[in-house]
C-alpha positions in Angstrom: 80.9 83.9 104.7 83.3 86.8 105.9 84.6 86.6 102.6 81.5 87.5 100.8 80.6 90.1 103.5 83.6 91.9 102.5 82.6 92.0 99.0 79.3 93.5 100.3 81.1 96.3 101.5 83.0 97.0 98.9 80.2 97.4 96.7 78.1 99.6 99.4 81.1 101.4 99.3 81.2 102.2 95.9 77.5 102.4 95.5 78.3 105.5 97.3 81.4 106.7 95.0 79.6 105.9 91.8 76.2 106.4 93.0 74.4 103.4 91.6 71.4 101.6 93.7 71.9 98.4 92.7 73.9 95.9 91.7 73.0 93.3 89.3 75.9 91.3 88.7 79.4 90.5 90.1 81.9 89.1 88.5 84.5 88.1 90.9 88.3 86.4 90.0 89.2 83.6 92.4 93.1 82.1 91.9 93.5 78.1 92.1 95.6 79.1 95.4 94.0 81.4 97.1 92.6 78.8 99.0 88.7 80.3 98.7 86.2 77.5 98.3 84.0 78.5 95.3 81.1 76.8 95.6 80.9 77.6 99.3 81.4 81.2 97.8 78.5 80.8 95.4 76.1 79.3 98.7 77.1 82.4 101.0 76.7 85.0 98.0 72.9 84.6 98.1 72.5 84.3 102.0 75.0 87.6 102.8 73.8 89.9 100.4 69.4 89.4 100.8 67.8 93.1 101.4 71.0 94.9 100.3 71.3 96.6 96.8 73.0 93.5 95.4 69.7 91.3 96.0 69.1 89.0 93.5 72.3 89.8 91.9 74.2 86.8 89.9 77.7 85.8 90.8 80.0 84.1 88.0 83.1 83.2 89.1 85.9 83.5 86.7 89.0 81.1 87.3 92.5 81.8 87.6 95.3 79.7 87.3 98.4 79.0 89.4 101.7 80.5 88.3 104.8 80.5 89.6 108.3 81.6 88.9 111.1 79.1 89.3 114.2 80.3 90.5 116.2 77.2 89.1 115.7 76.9 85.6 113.6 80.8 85.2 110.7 79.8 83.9 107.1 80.9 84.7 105.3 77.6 85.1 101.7 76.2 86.0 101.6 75.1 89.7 97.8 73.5 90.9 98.8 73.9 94.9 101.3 75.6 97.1 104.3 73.8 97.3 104.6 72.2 94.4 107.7 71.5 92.6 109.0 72.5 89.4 107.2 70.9 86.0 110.6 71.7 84.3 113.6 70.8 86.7 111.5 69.8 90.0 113.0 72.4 92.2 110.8 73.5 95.1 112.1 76.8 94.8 109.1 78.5 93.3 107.9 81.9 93.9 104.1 82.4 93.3 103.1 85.2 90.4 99.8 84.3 90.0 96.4 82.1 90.9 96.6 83.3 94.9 93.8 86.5 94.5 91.0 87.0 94.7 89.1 90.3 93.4 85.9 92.2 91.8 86.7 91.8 88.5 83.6 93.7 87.0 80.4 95.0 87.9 76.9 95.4 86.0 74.6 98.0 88.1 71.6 100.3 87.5 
């Protein structure tokens, strides 16, 4: 839930910058490890933002994957948790690039 009060501020906030009064979709970018439960995401969306310019508003979620960097063989590879080893050579010496953000991709407002 604190998660998606945070994206209520940030769009308040820019609500303000880029005066618009409402927002009528959010498209938000979750990575496979940044550990953010989506569909709980998708239940609190609807709850946290009732009677505030994003009312209503539709939330699509758009995936991203896991990547790492191994520092064995240097390769970028595809990793599904934390911890994983190495596709390529099974080293656990991985160094995460991608798939642990999460962030307002893109808004659609009046």
């Amino acid at each position: 839930m604190s998660l998606c009060e945070g994206v209520l501020q940030v769009l308040q906030k820019e609500a303000q910058i880029q005066a618009f009064s409402r927002v009528k979709k959010v498209w938000l970018e979750i990575g496979e490890l940044s550990s953010v439960e989506v569909e709980a995401m998708r239940f609190c969306f609807d709850v946290v933002v009732k009677d505030s310019l994003a009312d209503g508003a539709v939330l699509e979620i758009i995936d991203v994957p896991g990547q790492a960097w191994c520092m064995q063989c240097a390769e970028t590879v595809k990793v599904r948790q934390r911890f994983d080893e190495c596709p390529n050579c099974g080293s656990y010496q991985l160094q995460v690039t991608a798939g642990d953000e999460m962030k307002i991709k893109e808004l659609e407002v009046e």
